[in-house]
C-alpha positions in Angstrom: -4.3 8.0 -35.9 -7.7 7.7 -37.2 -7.8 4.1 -37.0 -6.6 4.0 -33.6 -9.8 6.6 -33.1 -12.2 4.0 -34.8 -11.0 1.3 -33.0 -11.2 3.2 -29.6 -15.0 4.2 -30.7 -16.1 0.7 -31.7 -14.5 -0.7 -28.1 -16.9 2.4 -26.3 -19.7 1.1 -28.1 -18.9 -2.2 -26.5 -19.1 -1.0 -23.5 -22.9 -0.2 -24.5 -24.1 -2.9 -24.9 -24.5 -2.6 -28.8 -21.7 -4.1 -30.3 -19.6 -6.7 -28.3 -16.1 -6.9 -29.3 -14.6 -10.0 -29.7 -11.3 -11.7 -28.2 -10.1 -12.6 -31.9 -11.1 -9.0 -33.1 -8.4 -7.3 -30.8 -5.2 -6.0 -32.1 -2.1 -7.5 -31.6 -1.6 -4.6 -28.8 -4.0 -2.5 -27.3 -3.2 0.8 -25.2 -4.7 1.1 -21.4 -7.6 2.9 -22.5 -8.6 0.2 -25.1 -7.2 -2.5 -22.6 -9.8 -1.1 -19.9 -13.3 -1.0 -22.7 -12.6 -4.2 -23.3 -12.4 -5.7 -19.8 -15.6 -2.4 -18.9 -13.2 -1.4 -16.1 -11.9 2.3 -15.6 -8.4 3.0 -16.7 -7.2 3.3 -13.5 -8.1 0.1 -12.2 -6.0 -1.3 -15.3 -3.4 1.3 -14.0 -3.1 -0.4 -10.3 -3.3 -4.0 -12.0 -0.2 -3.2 -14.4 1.5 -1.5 -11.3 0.8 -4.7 -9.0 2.1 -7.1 -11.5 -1.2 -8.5 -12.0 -1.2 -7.7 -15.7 1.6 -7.5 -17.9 2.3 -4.4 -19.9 5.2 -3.4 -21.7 6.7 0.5 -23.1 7.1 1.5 -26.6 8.6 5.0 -26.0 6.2 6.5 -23.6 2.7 4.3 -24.5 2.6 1.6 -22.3 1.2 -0.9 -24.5 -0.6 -4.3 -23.6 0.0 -7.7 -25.5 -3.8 -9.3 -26.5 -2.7 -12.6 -25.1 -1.2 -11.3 -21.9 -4.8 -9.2 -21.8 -6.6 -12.8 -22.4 -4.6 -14.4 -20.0 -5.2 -11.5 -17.3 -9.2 -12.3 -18.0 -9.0 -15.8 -18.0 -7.8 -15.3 -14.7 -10.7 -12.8 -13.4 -13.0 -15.2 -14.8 -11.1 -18.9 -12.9 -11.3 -16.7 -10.0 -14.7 -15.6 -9.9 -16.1 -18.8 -10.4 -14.2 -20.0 -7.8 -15.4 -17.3 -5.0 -19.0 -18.3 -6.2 -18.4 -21.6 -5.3 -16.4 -21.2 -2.6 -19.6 -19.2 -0.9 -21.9 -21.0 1.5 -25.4 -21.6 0.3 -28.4 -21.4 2.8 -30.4 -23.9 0.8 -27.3 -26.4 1.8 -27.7 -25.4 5.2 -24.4 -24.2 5.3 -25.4 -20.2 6.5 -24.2 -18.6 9.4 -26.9 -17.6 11.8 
């Protein structure tokens, strides 16, 4: 219990900007909570992304718990697609904007 509770407070002190938590720091499994300081979104987004299929989660009783590399993985992807959209995106110094 308490280390789950010092691990949740270091991953909210990520989210401040203080202390950045690295991908080879994380535990083996994280909980949603955990799952969602890490990537700094709400734990209902991570919710409706587990629900979708988007990210894999699994049960242990009642936790729903989340693998680190299927959490990677999951961010690896946000990232691939981001960078994608960005250059997908017409530039106006290319001349490419819509007037």
């Amino acid at each position: 219990m308490i280390k789950s509770l010092i691990k949740l407070d270091f991953l909210k002190k990520s989210m401040k900007g203080s202390i950045y938590v690295e991908a080879n720091k994380l535990s083996p499994t994280l909980n949603v909570r955990d799952a969602a300081a890490y990537l700094k979104l709400s734990k209902a987004t991570i919710d409706r992304r587990i629900s979708s299929g988007e990210l894999k989660s699994y049960k242990n009783g009642k936790l729903r718990r989340i693998a680190r590399e299927d959490l990677l993985d999951y961010e690896a992807r946000l990232k691939s697609n981001q960078s994608k959209k960005e250059v997908d995106k017409p530039g106006k110094r290319a001349g490419l904007g819509v007037r």
